[in-house]
N, CA, C and O of each residue as an XYZ file, in Angstrom:
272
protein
N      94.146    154.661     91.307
C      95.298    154.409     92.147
C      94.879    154.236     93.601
O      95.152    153.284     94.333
N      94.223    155.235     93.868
C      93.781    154.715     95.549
C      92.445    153.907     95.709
O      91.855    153.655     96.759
N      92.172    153.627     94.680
C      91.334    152.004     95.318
C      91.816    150.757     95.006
O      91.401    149.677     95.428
N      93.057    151.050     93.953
C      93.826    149.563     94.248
C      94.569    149.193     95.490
O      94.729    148.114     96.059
N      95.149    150.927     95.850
C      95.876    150.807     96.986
C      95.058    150.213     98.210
O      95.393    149.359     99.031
N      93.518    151.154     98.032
C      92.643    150.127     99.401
C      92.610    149.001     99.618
O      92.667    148.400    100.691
N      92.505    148.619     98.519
C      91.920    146.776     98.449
C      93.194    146.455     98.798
O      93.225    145.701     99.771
N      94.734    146.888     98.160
C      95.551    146.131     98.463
C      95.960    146.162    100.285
O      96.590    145.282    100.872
N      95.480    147.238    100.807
C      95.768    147.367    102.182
C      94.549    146.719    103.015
O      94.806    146.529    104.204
N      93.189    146.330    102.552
C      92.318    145.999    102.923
C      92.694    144.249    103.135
O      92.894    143.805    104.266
N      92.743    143.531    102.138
C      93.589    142.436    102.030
C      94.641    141.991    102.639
O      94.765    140.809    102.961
N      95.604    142.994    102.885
C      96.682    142.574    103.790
C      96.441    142.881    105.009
O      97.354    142.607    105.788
N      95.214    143.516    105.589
C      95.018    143.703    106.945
C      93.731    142.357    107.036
O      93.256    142.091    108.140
N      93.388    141.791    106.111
C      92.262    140.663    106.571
C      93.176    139.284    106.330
O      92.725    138.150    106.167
N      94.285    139.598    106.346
C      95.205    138.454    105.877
C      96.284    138.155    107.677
O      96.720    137.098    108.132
N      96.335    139.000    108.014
C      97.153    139.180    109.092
C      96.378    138.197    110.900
O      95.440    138.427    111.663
N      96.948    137.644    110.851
C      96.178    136.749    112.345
C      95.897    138.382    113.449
O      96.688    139.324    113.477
N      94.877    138.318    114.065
C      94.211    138.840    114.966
C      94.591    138.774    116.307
O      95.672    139.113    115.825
N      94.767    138.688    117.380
C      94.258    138.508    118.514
C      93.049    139.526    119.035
O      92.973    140.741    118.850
N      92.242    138.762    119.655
C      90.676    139.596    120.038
C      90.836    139.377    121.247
O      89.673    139.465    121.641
N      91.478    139.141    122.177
C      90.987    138.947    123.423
C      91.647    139.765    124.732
O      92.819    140.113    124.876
N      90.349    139.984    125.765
C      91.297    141.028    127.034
C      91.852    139.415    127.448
O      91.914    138.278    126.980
N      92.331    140.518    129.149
C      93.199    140.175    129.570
C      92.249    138.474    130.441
O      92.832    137.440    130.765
N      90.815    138.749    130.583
C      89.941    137.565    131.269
C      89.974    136.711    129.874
O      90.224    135.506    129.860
N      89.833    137.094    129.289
C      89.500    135.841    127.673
C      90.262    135.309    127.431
O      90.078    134.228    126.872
N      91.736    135.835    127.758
C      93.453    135.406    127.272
C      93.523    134.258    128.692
O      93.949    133.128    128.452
N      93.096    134.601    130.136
C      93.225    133.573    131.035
C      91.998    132.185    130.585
O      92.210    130.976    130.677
N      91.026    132.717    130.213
C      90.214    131.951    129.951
C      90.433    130.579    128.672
O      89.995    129.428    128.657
N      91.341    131.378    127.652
C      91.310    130.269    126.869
C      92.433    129.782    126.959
O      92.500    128.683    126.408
N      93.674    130.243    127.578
C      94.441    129.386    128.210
C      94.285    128.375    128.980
O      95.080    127.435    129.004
N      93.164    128.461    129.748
C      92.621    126.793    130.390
C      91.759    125.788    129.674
O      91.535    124.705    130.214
N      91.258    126.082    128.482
C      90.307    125.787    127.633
C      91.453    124.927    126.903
O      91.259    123.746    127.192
N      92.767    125.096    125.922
C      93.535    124.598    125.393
C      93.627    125.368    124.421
O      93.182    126.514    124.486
N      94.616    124.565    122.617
C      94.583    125.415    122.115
C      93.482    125.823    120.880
O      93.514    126.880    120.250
N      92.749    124.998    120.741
C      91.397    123.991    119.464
C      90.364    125.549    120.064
O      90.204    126.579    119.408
N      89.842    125.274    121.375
C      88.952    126.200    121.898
C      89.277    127.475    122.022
O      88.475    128.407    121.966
N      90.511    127.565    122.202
C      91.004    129.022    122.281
C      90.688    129.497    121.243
O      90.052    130.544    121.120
N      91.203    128.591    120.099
C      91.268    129.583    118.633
C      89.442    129.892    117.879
O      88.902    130.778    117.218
N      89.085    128.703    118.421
C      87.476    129.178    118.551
C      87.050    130.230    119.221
O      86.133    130.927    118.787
N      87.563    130.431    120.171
C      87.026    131.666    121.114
C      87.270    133.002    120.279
O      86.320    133.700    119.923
N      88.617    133.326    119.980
C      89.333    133.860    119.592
C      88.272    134.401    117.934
O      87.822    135.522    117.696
N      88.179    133.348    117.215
C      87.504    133.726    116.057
C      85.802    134.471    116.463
O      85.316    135.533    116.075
N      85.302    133.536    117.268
C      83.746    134.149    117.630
C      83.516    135.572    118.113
O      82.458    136.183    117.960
N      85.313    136.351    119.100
C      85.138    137.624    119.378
C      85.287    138.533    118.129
O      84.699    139.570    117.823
N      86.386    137.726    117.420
C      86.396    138.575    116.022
C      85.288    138.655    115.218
O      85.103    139.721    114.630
N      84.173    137.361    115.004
C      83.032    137.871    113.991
C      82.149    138.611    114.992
O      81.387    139.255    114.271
N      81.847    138.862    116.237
C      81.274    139.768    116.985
C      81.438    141.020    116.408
O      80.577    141.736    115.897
N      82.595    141.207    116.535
C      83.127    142.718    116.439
C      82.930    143.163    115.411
O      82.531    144.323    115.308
N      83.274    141.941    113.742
C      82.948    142.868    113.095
C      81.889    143.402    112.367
O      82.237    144.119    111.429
N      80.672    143.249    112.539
C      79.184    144.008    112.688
C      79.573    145.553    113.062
O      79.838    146.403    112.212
N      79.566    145.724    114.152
C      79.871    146.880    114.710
C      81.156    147.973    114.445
O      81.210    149.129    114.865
N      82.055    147.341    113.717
C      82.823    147.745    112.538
C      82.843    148.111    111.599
O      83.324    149.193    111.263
N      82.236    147.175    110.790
C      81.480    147.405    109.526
C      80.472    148.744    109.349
O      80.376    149.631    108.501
N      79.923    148.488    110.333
C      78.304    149.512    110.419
C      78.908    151.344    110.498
O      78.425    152.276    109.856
N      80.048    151.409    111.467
C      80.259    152.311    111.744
C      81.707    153.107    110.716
O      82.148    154.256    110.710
N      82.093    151.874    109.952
C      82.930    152.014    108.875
C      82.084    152.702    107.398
O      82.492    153.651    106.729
N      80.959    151.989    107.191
C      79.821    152.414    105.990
C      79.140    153.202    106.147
O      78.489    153.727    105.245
N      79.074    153.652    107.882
C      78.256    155.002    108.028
C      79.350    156.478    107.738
O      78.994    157.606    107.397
N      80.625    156.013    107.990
C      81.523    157.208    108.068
C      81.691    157.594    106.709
O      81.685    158.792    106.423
N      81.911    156.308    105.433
C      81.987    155.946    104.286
C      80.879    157.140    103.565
O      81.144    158.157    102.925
N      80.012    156.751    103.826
C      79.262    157.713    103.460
C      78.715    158.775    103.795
O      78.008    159.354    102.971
N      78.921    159.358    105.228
C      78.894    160.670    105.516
C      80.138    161.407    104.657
O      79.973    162.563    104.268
N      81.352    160.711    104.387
C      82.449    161.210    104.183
C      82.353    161.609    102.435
O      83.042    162.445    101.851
N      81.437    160.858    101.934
C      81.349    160.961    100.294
C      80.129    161.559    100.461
O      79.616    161.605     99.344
N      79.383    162.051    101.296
C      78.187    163.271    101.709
C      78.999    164.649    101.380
O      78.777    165.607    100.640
N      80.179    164.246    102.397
C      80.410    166.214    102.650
C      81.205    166.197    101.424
O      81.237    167.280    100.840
N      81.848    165.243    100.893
C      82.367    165.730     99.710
C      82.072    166.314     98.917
O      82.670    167.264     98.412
N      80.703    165.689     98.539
C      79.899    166.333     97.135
C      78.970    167.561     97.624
O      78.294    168.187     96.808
């Protein structure tokens, strides 16, 4: 039951549009248009998620550490 529930919440949160950007990136790709923006926009998101991931699979498994 709760790993269908993950996936199903995992899925609907990778399904949902993003915004990644401060408040300089939001002026920035407003002058850029809207083609580049949404490029911009995607390149901060695969940035980020490395450093997401990493610190998501490290908790992942400290967390199934202290369990057992």
């Amino acid at each position: 039951m709760r790993k269908g529930f993950f996936i199903l919440a995992l899925s609907l949160g990778l399904g949902v549009a993003a915004d990644a950007q401060c408040s300089i990136c939001t002026k920035t790709a407003a002058q850029l248009g809207e083609k580049p923006a949404r490029g911009l926009n995607a390149g901060i998101l695969y940035l980020a998620l490395t450093p997401l991931a990493l610190a998501g699979g490290i908790g992942w498994y400290w967390w199934k550490r202290q369990k057992a």
